[in-house]
TORVEXGU-118761 format. One record per residue: residue in three letters; x, y, z of N, C-alpha, C, O in turn. Coordinates in steps of 0.2 Angstrom, whole numbers, plus 5000, padded with zeros to 4 digits. Example, Ala and Ser with C-alpha at 12.3 -4.5 7.8 and 13.67 -1.06 7.14 Angstrom:
code/n_xx/n_yy/n_zz/ca_xx/ca_yy/ca_zz/c_xx/c_yy/c_zz/o_xx/o_yy/o_zz
ala/5066/4972/5039/5062/4978/5039/5066/4984/5039/5071/4983/5042;
ser/5064/4989/5035/5068/4995/5036/5064/5000/5039/5067/5006/5040;
***
This chain:
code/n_xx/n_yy/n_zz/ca_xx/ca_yy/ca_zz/c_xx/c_yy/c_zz/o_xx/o_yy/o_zz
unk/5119/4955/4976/5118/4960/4982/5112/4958/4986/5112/4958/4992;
unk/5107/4956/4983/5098/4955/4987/5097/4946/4986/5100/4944/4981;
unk/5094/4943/4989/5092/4939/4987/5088/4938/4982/5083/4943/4982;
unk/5087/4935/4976/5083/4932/4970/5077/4929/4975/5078/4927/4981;
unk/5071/4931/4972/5065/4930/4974/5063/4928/4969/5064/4932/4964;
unk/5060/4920/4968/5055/4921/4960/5049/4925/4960/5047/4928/4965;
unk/5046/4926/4953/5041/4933/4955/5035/4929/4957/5030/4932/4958;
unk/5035/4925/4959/5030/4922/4965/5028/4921/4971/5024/4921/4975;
unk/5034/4921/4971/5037/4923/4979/5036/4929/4982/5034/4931/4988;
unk/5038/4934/4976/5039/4940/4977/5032/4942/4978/5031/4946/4983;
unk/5027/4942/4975/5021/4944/4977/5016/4940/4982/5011/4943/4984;
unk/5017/4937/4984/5017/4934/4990/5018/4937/4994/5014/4939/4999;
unk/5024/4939/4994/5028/4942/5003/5025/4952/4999/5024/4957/5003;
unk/5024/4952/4996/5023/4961/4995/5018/4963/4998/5017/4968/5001;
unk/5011/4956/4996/5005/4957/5000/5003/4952/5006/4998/4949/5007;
unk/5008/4951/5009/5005/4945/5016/5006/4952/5020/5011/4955/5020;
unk/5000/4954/5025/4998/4958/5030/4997/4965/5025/4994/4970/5028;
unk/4998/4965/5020/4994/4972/5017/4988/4970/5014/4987/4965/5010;
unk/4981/4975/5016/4977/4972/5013/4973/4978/5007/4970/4983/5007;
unk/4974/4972/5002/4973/4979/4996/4965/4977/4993/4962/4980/4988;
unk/4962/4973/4998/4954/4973/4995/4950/4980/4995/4949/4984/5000;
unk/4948/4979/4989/4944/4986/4987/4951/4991/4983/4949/4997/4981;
unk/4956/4989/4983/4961/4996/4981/4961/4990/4973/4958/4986/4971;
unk/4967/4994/4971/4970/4992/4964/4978/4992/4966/4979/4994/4971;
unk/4982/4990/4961/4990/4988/4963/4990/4985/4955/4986/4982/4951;
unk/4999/4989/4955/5000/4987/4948/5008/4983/4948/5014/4985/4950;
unk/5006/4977/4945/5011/4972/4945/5018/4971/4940/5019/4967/4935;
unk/5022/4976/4942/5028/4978/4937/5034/4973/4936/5038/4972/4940;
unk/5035/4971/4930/5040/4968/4929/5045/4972/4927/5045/4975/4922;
unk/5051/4974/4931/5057/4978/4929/5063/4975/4922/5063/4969/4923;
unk/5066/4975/4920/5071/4976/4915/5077/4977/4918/5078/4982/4915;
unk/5083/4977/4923/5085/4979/4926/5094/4976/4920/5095/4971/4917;
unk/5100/4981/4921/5107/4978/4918/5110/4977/4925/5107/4979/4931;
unk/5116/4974/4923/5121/4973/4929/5123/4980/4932/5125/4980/4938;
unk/5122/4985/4928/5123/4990/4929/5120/4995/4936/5122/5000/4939;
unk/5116/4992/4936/5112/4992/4940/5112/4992/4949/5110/4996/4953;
unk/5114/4986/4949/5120/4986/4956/5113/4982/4962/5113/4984/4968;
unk/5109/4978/4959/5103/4974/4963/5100/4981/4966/5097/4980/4971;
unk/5100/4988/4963/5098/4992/4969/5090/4994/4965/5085/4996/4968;
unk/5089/4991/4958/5083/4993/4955/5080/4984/4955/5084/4979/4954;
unk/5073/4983/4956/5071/4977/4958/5069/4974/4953/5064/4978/4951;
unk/5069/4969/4949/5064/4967/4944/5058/4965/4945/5057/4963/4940;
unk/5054/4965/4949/5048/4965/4952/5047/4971/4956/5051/4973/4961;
unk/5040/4975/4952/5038/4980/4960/5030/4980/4958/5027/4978/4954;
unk/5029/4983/4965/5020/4982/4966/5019/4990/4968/5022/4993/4973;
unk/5017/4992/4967/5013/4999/4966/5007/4996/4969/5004/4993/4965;
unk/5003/4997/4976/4997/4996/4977/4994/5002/4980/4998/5006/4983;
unk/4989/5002/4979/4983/5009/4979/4977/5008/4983/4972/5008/4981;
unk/4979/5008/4989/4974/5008/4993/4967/5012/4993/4966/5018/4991;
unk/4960/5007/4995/4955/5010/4993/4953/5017/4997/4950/5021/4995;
unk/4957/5018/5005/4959/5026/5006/4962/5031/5003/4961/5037/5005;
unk/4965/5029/4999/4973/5036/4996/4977/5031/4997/4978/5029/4992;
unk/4979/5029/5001/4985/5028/5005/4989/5024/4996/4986/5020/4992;
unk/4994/5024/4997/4999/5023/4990/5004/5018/4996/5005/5019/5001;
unk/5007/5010/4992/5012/5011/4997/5016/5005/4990/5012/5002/4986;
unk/5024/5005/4990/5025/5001/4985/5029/4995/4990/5029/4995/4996;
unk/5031/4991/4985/5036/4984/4989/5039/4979/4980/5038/4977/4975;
unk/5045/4981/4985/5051/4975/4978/5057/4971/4984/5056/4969/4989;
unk/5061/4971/4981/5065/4966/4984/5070/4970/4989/5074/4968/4993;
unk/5070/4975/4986/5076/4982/4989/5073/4986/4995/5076/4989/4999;
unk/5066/4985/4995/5062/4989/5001/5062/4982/5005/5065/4982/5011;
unk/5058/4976/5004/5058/4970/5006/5065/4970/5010/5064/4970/5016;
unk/5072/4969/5009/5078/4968/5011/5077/4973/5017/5077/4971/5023;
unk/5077/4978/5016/5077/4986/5021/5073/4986/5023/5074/4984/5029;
unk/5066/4986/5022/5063/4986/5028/5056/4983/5031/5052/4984/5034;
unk/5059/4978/5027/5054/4971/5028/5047/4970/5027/5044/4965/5027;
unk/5044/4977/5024/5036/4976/5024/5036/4982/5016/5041/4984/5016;
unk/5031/4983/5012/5031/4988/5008/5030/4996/5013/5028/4996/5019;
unk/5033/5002/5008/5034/5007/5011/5028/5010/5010/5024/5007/5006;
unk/5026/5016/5012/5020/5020/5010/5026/5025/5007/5032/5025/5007;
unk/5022/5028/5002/5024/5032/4993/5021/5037/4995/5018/5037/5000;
unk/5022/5043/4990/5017/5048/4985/5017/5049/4979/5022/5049/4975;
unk/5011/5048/4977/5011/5051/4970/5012/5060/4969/5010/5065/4972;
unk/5015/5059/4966/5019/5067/4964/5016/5069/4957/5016/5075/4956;
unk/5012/5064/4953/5009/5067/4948/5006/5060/4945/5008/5054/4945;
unk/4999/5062/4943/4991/5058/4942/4987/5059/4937/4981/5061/4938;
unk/4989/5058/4932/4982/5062/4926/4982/5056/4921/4984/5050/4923;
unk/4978/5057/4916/4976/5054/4910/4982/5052/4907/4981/5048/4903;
unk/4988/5054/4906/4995/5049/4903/5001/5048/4909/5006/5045/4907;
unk/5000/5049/4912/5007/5047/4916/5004/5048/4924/4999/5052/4926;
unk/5007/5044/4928/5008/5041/4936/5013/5042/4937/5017/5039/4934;
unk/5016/5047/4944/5023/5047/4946/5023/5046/4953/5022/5051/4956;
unk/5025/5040/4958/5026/5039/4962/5032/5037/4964/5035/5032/4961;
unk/5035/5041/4969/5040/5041/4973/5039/5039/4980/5034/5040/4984;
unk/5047/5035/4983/5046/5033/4990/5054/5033/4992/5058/5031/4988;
unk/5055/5034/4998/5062/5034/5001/5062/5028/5007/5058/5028/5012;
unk/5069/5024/5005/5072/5022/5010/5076/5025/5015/5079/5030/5012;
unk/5078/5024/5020/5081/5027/5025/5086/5022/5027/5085/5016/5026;
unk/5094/5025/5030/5097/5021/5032/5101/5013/5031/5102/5009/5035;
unk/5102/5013/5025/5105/5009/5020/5112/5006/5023/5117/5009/5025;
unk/5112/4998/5023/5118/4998/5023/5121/4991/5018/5121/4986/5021;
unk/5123/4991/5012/5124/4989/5007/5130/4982/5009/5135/4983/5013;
unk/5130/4976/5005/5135/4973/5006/5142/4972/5007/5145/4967/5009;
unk/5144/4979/5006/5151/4980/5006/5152/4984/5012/5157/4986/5014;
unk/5147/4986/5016/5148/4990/5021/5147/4999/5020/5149/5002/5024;
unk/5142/5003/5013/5144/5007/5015/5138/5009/5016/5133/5007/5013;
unk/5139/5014/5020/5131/5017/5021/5128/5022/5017/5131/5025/5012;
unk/5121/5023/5019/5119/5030/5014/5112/5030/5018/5108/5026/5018;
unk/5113/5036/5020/5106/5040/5023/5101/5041/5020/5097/5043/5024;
unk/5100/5039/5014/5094/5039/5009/5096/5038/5002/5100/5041/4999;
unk/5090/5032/5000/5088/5031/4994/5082/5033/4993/5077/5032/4997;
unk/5081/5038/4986/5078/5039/4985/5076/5039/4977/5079/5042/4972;
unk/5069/5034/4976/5066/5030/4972/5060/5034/4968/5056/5038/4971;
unk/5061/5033/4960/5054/5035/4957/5051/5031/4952/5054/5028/4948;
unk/5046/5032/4952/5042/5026/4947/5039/5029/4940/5035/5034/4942;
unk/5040/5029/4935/5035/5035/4930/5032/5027/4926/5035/5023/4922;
unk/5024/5028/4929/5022/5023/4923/5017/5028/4917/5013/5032/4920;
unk/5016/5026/4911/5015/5029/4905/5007/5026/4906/5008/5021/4908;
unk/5001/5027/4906/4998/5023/4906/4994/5020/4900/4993/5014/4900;
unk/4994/5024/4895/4991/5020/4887/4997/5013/4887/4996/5009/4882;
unk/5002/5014/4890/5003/5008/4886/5006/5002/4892/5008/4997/4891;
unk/5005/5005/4900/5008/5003/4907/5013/5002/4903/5013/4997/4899;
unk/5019/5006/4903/5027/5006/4903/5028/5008/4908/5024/5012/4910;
unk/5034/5006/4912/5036/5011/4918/5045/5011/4919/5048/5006/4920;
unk/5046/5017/4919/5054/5018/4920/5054/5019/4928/5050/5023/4931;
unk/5060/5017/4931/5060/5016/4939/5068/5018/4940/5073/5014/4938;
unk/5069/5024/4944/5078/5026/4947/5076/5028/4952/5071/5031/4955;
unk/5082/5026/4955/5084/5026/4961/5092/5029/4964/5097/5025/4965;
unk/5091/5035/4966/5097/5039/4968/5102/5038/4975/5099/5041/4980;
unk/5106/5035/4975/5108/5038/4984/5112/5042/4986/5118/5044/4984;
unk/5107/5043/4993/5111/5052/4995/5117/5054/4997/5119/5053/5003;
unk/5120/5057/4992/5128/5059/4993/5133/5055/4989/5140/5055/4988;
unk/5130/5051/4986/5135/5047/4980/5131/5052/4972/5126/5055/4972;
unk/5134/5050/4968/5133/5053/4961/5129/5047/4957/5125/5048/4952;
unk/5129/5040/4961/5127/5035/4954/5120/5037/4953/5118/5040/4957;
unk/5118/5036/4950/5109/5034/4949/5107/5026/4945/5110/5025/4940;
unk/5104/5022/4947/5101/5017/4948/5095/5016/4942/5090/5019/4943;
unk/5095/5012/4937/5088/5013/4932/5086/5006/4931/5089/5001/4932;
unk/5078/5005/4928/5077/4999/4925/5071/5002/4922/5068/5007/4924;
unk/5068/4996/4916/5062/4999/4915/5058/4992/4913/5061/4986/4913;
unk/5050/4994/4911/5046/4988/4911/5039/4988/4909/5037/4993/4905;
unk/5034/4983/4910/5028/4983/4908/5024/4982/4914/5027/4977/4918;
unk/5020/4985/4916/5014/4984/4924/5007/4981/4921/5005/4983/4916;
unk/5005/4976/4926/4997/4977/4925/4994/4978/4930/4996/4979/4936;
unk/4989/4979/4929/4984/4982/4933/4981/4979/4936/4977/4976/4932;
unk/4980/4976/4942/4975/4972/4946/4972/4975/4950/4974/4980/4953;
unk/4965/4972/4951/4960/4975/4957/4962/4969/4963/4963/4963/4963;
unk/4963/4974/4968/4963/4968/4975/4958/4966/4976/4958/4962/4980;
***
């Protein structure tokens, strides 16, 4: 469904024109089955601007909307990070549409695990993969 991006590539293009100097960003490798349907990416970047400002980028935001998206964190403590972000306006390979995806990330922090689903709006499917992040400073 998406083009294959090597993960070098892929972080390449996640940060050309985003500038994450002085923030932190965490470099996720997903686990993804066929099951999945290309809508969970096996690369994502969770970058943390030294503002607040949260914005993520994988291959499924890259495809839609060509730059990483701005996020929220929904939940911040000493074991778990939960950042959510919505695509708008989808139009999938086969032609069908959907007015919103909507994405969540829960990474564990004692061990950076992170499970990532992705719902869209007015179908039943849900979307999953899961993985290990590291931590980098920009």
């Amino acid at each position: 469904m998406f083009k294959k991006l090597t993960a070098s590539a892929l972080v390449s293009l996640l940060f050309a024109g985003t500038a994450t100097a002085g923030g932190t960003y965490y470099d996720c490798d997903i686990n993804t089955t066929r099951a999945s349907g290309g809508w969970v990416s096996e690369k994502l970047a969770i970058i943390m601007k030294e503002n607040g400002q949260v914005l993520v980028s994988d291959s499924v935001v890259l495809q839609f909307n060509k730059a990483p998206i701005v996020a929220r964190v929904t939940r911040n403590n000493d074991r778990k990070m939960v950042v959510r972000w919505r695509l708008n306006n989808n139009v999938n390979s086969q032609n069908q549409q959907t007015p919103s995806f909507d994405y969540t990330a829960s990474l564990t922090k004692s061990n950076n695990k992170v499970h990532v689903s992705g719902s869209p709006d007015g179908y039943p499917n849900r979307f999953t993969g899961s993985g290990t992040c590291v931590l980098k400073n920009g």
